[in-house]
N, CA and C atoms as an extended XYZ file, in Angstrom:
582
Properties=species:S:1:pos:R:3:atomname:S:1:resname:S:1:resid:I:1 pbc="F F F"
N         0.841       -1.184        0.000 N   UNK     1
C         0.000        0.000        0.000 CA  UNK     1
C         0.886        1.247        0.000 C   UNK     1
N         1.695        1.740        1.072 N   UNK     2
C         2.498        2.572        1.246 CA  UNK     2
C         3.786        2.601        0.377 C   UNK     2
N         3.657        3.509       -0.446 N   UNK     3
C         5.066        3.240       -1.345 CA  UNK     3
C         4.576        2.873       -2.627 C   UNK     3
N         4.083        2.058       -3.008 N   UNK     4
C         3.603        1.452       -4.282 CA  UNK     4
C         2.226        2.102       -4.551 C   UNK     4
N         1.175        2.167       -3.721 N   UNK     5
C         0.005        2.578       -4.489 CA  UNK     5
C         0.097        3.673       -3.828 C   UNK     5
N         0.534        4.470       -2.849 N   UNK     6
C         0.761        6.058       -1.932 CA  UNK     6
C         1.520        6.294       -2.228 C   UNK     6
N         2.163        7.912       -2.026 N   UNK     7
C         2.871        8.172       -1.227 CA  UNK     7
C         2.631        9.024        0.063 C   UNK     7
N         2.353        8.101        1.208 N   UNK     8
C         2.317        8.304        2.373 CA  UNK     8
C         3.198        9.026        3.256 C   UNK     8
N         4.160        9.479        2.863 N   UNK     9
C         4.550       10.238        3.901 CA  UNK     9
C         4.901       11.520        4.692 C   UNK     9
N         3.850       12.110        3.774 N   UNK    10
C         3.219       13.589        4.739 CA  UNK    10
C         2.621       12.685        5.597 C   UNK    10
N         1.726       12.068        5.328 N   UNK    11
C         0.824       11.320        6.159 CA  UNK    11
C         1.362       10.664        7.340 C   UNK    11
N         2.155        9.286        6.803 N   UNK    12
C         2.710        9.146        7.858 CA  UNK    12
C         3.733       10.191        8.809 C   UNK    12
N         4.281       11.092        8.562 N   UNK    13
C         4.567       12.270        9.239 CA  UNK    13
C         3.650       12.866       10.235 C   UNK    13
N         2.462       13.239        9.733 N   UNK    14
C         1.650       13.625       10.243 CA  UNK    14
C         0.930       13.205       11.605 C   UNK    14
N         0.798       11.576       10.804 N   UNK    15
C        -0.033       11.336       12.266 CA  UNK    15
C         0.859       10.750       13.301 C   UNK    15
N         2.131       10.159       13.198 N   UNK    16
C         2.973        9.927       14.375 CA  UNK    16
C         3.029       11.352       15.002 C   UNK    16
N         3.210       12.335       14.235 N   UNK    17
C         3.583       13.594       15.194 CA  UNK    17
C         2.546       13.978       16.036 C   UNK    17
N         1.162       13.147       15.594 N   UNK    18
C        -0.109       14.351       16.516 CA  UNK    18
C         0.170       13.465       17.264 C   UNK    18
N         0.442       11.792       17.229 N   UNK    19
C         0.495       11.280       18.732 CA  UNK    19
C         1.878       11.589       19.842 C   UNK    19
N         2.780       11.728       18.869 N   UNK    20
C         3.825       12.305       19.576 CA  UNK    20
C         3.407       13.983       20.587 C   UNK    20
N         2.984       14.386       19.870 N   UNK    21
C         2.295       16.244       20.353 CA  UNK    21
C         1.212       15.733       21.507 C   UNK    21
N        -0.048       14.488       21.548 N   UNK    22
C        -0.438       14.314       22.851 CA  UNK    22
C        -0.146       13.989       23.625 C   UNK    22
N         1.117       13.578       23.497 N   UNK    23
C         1.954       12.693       24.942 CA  UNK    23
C         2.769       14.059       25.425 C   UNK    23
N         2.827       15.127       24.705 N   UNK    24
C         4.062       16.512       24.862 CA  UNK    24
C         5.150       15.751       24.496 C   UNK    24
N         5.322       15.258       23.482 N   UNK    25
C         6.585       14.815       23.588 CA  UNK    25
C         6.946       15.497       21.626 C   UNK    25
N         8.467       15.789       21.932 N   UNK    26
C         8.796       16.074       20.329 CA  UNK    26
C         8.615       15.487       19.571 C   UNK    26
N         8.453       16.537       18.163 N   UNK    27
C         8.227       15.595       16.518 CA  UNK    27
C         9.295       14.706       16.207 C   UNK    27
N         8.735       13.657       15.309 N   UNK    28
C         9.292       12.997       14.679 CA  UNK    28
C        10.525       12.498       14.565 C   UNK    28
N        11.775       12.347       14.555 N   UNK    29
C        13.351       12.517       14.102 CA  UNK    29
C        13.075       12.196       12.668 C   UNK    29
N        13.683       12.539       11.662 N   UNK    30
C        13.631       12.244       10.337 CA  UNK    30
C        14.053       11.079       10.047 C   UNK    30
N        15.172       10.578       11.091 N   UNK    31
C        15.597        9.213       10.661 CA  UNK    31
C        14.802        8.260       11.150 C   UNK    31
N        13.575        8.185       11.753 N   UNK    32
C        12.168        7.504       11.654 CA  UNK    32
C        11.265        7.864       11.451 C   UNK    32
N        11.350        8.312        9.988 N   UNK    33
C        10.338        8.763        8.851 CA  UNK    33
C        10.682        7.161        8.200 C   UNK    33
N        11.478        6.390        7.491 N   UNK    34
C        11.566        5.528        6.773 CA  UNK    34
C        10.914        4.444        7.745 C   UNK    34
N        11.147        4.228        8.718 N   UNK    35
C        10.747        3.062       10.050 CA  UNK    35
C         9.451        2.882       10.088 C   UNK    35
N         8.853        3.869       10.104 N   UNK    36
C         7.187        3.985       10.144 CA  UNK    36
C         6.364        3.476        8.983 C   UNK    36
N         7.180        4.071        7.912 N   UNK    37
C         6.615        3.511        7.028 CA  UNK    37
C         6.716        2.425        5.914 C   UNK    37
N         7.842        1.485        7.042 N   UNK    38
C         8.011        0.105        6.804 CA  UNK    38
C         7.239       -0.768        7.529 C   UNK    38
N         6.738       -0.493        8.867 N   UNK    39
C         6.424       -1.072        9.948 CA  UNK    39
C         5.235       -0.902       10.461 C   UNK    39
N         4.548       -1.640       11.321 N   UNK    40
C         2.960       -1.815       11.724 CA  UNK    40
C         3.060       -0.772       12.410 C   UNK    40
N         2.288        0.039       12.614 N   UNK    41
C         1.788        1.099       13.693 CA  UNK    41
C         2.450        0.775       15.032 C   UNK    41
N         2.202       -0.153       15.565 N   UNK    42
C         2.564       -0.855       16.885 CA  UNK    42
C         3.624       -1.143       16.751 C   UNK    42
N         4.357       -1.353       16.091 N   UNK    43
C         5.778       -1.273       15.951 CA  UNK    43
C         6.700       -0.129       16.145 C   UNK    43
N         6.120        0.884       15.105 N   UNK    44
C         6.662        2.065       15.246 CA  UNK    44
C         6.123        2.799       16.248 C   UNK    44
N         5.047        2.884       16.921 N   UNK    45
C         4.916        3.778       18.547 CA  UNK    45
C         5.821        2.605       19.007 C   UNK    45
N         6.148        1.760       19.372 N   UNK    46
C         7.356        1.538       20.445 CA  UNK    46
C         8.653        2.186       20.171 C   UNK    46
N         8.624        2.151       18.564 N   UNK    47
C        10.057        2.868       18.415 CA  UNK    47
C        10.117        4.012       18.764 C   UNK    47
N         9.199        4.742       18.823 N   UNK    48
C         8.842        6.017       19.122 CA  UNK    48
C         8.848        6.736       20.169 C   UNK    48
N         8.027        5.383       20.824 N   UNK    49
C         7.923        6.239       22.310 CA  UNK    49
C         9.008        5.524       22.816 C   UNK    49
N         9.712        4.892       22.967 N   UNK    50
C        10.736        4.298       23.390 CA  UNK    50
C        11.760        5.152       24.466 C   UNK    50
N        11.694        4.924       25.625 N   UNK    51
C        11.967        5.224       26.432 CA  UNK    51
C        11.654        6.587       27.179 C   UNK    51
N        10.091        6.485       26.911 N   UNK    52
C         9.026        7.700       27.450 CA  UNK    52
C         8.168        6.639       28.412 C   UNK    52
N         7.110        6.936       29.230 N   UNK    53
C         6.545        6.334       29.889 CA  UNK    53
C         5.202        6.301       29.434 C   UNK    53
N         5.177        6.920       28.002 N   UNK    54
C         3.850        6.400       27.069 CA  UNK    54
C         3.297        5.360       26.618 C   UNK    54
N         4.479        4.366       26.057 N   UNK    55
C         4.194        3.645       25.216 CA  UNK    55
C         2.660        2.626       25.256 C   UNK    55
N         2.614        2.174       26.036 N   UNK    56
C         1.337        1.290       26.630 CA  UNK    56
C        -0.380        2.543       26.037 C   UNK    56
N        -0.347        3.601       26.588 N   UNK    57
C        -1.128        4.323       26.105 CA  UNK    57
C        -1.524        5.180       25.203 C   UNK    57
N         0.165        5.442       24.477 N   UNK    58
C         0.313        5.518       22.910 CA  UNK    58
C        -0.760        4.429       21.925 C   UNK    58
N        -0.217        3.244       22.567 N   UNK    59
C        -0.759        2.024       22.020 CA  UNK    59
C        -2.098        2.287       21.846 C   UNK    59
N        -3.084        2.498       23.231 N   UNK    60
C        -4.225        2.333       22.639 CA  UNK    60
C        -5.056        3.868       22.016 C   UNK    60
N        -4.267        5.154       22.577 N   UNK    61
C        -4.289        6.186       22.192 CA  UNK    61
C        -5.055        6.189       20.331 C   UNK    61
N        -3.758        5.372       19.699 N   UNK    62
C        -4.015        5.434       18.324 CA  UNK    62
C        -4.942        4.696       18.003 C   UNK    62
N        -5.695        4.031       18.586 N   UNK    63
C        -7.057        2.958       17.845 CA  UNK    63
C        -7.991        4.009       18.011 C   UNK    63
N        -8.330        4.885       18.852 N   UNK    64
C        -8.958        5.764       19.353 CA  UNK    64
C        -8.812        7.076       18.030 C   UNK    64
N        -8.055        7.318       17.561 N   UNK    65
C        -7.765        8.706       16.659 CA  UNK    65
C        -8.724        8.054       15.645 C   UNK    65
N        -8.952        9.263       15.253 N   UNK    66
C        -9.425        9.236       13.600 CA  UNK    66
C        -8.635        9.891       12.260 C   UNK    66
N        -8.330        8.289       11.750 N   UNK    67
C        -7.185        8.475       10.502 CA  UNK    67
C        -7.697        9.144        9.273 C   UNK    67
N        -9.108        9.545        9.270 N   UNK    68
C        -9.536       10.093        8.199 CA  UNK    68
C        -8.792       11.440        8.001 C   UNK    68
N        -8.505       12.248        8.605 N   UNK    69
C        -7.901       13.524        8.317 CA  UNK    69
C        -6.461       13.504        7.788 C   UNK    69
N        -5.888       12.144        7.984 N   UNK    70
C        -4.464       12.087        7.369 CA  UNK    70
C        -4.709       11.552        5.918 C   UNK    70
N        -5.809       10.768        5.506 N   UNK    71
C        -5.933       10.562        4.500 CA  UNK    71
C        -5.708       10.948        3.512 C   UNK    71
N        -6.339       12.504        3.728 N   UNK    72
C        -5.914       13.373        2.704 CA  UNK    72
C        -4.341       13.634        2.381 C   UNK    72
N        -3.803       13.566        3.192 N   UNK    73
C        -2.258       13.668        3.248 CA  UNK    73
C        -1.528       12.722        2.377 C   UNK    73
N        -2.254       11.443        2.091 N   UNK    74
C        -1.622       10.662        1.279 CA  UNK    74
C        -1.756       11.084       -0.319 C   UNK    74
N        -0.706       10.534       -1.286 N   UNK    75
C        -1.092       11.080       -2.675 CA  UNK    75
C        -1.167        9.795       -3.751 C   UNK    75
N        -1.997        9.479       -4.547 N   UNK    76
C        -2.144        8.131       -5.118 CA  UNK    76
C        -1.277        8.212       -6.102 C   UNK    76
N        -0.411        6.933       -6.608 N   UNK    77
C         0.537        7.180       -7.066 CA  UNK    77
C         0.188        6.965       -8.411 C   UNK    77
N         0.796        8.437       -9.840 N   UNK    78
C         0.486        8.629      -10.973 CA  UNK    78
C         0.011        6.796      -11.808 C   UNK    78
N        -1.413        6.374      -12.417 N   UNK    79
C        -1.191        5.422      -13.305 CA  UNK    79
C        -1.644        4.245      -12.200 C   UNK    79
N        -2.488        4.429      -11.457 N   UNK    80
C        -3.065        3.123      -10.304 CA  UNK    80
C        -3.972        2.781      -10.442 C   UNK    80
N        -5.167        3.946      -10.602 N   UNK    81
C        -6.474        3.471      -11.061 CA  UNK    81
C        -5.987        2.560      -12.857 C   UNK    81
N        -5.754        3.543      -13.439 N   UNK    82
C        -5.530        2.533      -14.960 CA  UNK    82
C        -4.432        1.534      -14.771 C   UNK    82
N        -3.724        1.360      -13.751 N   UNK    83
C        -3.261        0.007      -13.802 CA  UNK    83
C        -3.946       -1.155      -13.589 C   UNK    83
N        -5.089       -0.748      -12.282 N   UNK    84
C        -5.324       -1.761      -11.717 CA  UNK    84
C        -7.301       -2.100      -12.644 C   UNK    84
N        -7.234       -1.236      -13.705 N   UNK    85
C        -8.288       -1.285      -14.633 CA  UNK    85
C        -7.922       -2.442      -15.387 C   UNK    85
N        -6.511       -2.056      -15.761 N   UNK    86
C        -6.394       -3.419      -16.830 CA  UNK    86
C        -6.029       -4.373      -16.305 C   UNK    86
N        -5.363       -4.822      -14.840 N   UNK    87
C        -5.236       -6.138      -14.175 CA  UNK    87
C        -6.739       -7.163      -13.620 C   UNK    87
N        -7.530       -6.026      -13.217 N   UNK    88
C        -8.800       -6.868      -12.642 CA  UNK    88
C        -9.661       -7.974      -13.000 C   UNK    88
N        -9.683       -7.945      -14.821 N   UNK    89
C       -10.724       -8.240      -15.308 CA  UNK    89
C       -10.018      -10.204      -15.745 C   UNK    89
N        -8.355       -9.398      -15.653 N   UNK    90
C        -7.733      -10.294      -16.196 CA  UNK    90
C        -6.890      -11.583      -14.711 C   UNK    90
N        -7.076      -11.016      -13.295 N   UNK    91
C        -5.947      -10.969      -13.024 CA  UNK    91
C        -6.147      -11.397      -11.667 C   UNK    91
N        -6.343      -12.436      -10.385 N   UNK    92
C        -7.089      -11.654       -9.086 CA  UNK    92
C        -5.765      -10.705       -8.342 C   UNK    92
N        -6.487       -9.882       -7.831 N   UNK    93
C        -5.660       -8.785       -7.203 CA  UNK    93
C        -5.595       -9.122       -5.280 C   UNK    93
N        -4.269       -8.993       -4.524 N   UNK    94
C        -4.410       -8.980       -2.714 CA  UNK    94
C        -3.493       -7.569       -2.634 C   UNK    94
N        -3.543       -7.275       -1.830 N   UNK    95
C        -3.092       -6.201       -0.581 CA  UNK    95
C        -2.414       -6.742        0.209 C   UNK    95
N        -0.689       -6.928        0.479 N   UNK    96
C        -1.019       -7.134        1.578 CA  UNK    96
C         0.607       -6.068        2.618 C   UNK    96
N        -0.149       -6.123        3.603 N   UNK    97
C         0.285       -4.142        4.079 CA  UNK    97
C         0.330       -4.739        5.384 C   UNK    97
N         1.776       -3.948        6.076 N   UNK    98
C         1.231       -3.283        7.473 CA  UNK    98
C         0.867       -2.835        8.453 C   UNK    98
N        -0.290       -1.991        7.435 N   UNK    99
C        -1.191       -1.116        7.470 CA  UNK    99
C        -1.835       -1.762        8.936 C   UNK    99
N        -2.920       -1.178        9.456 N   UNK   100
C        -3.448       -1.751       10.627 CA  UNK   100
C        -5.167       -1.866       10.584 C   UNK   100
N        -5.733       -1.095       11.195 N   UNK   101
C        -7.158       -0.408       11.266 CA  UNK   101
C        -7.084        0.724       10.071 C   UNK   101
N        -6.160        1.304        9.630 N   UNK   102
C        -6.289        2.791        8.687 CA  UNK   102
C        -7.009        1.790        7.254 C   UNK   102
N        -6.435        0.553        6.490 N   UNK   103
C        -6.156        0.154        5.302 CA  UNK   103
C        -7.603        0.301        4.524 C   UNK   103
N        -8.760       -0.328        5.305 N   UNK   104
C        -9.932       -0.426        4.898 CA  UNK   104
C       -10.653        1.445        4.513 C   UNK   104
N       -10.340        2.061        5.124 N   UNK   105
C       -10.583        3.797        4.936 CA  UNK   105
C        -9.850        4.228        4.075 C   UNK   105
N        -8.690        4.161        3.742 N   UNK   106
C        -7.958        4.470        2.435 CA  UNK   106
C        -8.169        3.807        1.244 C   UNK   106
N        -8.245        2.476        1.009 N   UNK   107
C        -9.228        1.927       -0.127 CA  UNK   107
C       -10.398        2.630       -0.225 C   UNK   107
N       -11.181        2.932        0.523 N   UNK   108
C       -12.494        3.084        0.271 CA  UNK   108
C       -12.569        4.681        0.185 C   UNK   108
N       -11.980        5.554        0.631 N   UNK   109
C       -11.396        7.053        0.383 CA  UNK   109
C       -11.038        6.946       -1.036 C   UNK   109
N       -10.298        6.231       -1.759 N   UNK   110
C        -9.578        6.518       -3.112 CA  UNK   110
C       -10.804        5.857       -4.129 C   UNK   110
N       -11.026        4.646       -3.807 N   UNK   111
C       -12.360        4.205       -4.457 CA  UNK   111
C       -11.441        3.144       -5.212 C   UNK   111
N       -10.641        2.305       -4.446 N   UNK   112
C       -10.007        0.922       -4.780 CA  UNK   112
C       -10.144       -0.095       -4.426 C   UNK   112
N       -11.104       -0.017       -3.345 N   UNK   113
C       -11.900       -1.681       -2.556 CA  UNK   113
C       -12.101       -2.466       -3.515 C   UNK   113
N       -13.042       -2.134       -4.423 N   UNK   114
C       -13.402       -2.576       -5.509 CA  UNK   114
C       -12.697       -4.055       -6.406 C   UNK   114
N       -11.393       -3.542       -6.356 N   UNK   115
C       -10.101       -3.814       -7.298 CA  UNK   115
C        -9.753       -5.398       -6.358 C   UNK   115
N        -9.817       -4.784       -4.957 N   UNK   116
C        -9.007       -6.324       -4.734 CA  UNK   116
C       -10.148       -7.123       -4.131 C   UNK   116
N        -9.345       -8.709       -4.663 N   UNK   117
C       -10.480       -9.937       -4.112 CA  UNK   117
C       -10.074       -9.832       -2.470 C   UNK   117
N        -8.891       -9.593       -1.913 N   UNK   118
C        -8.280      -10.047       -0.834 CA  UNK   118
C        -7.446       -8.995        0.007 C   UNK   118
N        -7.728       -8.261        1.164 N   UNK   119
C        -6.749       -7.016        1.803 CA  UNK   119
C        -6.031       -8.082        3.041 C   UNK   119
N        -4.806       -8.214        3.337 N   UNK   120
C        -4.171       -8.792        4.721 CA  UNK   120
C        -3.661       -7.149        5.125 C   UNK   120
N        -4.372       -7.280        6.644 N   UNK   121
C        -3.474       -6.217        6.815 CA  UNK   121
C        -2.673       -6.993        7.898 C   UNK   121
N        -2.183       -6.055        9.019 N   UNK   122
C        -1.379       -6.602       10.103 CA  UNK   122
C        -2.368       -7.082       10.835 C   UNK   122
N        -3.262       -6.696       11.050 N   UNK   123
C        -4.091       -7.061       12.251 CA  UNK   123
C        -5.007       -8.649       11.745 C   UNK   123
N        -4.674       -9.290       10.488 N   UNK   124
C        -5.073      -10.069        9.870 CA  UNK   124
C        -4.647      -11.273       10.071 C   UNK   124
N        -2.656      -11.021       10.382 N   UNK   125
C        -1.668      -12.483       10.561 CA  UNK   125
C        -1.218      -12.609       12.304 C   UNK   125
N        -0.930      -13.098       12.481 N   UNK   126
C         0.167      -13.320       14.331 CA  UNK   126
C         1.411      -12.387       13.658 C   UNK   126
N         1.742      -12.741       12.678 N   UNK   127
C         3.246      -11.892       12.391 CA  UNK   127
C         3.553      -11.109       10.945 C   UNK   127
N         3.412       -9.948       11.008 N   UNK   128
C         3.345       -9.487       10.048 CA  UNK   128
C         4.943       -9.372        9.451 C   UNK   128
N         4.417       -8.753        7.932 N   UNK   129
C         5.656       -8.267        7.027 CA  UNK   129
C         7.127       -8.058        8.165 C   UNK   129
N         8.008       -8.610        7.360 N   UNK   130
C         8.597       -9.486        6.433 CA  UNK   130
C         8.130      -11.316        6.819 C   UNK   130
N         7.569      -10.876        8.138 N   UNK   131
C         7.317      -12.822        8.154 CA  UNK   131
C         6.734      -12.674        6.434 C   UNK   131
N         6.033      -14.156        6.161 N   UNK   132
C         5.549      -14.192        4.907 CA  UNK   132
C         4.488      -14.443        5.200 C   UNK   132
N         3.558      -14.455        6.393 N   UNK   133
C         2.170      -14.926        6.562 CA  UNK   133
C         0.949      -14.338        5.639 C   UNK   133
N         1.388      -12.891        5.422 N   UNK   134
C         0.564      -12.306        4.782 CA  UNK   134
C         0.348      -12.829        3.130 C   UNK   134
N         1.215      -13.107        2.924 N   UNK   135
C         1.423      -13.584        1.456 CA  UNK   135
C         0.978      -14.907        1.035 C   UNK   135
N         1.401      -15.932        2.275 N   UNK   136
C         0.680      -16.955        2.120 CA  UNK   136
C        -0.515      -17.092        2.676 C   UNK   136
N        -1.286      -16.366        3.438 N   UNK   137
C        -3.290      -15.920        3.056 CA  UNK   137
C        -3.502      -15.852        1.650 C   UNK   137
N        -2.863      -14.674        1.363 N   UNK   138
C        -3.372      -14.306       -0.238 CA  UNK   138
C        -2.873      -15.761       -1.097 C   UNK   138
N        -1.966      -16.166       -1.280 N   UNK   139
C        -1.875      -17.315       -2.429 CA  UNK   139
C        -3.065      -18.388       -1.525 C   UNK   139
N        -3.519      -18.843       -0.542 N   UNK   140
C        -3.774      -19.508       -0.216 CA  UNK   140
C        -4.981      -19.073       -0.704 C   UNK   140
N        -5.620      -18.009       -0.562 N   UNK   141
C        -6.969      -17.465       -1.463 CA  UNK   141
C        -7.131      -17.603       -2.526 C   UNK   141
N        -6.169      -17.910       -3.205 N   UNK   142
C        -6.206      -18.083       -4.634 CA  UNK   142
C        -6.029      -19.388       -5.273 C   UNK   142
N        -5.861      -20.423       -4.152 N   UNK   143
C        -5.109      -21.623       -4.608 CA  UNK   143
C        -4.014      -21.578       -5.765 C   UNK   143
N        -2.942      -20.714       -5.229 N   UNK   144
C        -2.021      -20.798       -6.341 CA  UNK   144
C        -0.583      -20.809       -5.728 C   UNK   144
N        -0.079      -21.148       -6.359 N   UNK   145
C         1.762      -21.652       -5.985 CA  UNK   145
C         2.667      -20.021       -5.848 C   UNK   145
N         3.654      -19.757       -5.006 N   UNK   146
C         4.218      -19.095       -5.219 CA  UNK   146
C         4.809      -18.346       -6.418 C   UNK   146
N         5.071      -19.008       -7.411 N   UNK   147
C         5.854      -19.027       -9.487 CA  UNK   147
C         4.613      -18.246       -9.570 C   UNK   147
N         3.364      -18.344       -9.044 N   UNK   148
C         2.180      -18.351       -9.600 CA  UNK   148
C         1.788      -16.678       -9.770 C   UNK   148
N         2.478      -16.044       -9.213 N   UNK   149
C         1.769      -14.581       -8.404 CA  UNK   149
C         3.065      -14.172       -8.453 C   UNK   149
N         3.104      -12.703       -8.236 N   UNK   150
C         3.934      -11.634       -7.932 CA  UNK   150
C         3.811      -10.822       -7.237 C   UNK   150
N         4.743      -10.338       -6.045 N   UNK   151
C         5.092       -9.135       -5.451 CA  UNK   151
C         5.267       -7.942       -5.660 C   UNK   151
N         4.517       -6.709       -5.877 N   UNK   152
C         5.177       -5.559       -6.281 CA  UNK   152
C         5.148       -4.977       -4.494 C   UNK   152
N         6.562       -4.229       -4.322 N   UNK   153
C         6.736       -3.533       -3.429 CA  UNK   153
C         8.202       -2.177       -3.493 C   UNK   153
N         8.522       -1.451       -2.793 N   UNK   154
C         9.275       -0.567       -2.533 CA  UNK   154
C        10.226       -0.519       -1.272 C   UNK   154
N        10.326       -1.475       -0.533 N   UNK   155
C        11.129       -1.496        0.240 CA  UNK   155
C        11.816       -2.639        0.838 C   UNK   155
N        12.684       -2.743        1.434 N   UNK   156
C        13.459       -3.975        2.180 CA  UNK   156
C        12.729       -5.057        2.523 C   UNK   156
N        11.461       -4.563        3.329 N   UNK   157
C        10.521       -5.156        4.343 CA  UNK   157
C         9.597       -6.577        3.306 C   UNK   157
N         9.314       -5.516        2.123 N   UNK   158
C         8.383       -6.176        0.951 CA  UNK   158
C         9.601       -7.064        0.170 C   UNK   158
N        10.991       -6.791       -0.552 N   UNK   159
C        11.775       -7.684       -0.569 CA  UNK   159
C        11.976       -8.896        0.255 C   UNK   159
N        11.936       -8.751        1.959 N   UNK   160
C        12.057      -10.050        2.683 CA  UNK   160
C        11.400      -10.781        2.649 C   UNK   160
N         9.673      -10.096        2.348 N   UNK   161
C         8.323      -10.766        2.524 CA  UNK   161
C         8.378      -11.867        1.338 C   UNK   161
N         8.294      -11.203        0.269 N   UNK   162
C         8.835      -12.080       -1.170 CA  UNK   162
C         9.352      -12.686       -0.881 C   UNK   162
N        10.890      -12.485       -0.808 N   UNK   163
C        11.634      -13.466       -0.604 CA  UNK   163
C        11.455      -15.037       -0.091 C   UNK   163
N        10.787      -14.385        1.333 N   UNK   164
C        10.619      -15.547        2.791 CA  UNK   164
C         9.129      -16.358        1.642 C   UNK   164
N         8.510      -15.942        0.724 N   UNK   165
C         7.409      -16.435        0.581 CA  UNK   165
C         7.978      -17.429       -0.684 C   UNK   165
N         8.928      -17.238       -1.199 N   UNK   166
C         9.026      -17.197       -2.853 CA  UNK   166
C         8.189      -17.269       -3.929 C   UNK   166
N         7.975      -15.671       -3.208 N   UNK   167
C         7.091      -15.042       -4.914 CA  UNK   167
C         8.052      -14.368       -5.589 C   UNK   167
N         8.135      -14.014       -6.748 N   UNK   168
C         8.725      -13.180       -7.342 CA  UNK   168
C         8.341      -11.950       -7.532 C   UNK   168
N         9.788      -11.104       -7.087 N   UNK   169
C         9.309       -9.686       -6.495 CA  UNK   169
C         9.810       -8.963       -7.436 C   UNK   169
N         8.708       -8.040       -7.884 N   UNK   170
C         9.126       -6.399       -8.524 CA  UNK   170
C         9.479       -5.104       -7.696 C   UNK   170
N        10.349       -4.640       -7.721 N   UNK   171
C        11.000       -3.454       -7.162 CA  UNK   171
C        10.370       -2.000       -7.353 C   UNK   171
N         9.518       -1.377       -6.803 N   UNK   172
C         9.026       -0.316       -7.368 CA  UNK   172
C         9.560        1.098       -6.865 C   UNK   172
N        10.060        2.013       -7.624 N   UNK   173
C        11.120        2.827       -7.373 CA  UNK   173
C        12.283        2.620       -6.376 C   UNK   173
N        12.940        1.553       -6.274 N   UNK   174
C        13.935        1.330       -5.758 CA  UNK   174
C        14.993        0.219       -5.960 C   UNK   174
N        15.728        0.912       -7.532 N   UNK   175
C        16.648        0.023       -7.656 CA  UNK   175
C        17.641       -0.238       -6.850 C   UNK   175
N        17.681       -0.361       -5.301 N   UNK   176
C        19.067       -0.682       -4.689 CA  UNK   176
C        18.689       -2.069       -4.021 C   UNK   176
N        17.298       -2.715       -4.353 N   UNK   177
C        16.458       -3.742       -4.210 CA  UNK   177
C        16.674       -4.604       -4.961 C   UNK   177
N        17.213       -6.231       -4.520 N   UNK   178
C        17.431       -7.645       -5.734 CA  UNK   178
C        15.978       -7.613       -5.917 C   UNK   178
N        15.706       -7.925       -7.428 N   UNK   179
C        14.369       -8.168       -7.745 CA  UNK   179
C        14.284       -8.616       -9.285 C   UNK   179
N        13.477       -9.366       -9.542 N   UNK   180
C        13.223       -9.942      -11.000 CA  UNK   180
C        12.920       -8.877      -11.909 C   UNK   180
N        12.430       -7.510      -11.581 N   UNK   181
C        12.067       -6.432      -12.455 CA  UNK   181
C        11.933       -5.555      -11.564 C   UNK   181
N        12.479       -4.212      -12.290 N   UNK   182
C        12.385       -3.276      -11.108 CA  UNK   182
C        11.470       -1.995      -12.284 C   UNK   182
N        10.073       -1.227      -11.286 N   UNK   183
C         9.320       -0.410      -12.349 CA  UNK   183
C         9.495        0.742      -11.621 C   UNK   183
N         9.411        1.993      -12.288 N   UNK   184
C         9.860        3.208      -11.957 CA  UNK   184
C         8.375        3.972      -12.430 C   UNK   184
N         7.274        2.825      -13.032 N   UNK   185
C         5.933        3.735      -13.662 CA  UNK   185
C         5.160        2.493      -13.022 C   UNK   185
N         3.950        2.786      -12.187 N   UNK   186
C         2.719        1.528      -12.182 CA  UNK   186
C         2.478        1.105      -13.541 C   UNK   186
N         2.214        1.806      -14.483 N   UNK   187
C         2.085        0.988      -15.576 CA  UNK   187
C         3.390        0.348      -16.773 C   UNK   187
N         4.278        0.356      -15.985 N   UNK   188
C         5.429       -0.309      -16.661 CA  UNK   188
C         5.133       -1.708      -15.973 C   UNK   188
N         4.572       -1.969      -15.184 N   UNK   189
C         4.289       -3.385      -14.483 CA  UNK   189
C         3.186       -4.364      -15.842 C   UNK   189
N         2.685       -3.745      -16.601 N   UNK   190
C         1.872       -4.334      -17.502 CA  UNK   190
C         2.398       -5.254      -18.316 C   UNK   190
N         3.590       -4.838      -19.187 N   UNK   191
C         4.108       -6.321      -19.821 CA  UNK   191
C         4.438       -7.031      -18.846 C   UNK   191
N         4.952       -6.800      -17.462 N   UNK   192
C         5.659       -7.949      -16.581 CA  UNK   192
C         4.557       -9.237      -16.260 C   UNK   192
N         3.360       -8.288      -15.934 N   UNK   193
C         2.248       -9.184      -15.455 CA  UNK   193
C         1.299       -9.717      -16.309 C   UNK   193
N         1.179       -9.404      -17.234 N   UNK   194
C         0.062      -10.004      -18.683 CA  UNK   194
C         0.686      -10.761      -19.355 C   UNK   194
């Protein structure tokens, strides 16, 4: 989701900082701007609050917010809707992110529910991204073999996930990523996948 079909990170900026700002505690560090938005929510408030006497009520703090106002903050990335026009008809489509409680409001904000048979978010597996649990829901939804399906992702996290799953992974803006194809356009993914 983040990275490949967003770019999330005003967003994610945003809303770690309002929970950071209710605890009084300072914004962000820049060098966990990338962390956050590799990692489950609950992951990153520990990194966060990490060694504040928040963390526990950080935790449930954020189930409590309403992510709709960061929404807007996210930007859909050029060529998604017409990518995922010409994969659907042909193709089944999963999600899998994460994302936590936000994932289902941002599909349905952009008007992409539609598109997929299957969303895993975190709150879906015992162990999320890079385990591979998420990945093997979705093939398991599909009754199909790893060879069978492909990975598109943008970061380390989505490389391990692939990896640990063996799907074959596409690299999306980040050639410093091993990957069978690396796309720099959503719709450069079209010959890879048809």
């Amino acid at each position: 989701c983040d990275g490949v079909m967003f770019d999330s990170r005003q967003a994610n900026i945003n809303f770690y900082n309002h929970l950071l700002s209710h605890f009084g505690l300072p914004a962000m560090a820049e060098d966990n701007v990338a962390y956050v938005h590799m990692h489950t929510a609950d992951e990153s408030i520990r990194q966060l609050f990490e060694g504040s006497p928040y963390v526990e009520e950080a935790l449930a703090y954020r189930m409590e917010v309403d992510y709709a106002p960061f929404i807007r903050d996210m930007i859909m990335e050029p060529g998604l809707k017409e990518l995922l026009d010409i994969l659907k008809p042909r193709l089944g489509l999963g999600v899998a992110t994460n994302r936590s409680n936000t994932i289902g409001k941002v599909l349905a904000c952009y008007g992409l529910a539609r598109y997929f048979d299957i969303v895993v978010s975190s709150l879906d597996v015992k162990k999320p991204k890079p385990h591979p649990e998420s990945l093997f829901k979705i093939l398991g939804f599909f009754s199909v073999g790893p060879q069978e399906a492909l990975y598109v992702g943008d970061s380390i996290v989505d490389y391990e996930t692939a990896k640990a799953a063996h799907v074959p992974f596409v690299a999306y803006k980040n050639r410093t990523l091993d990957a069978a194809f690396h796309a720099n356009h959503l719709l450069d993914l079209v010959g890879q996948v048809l």
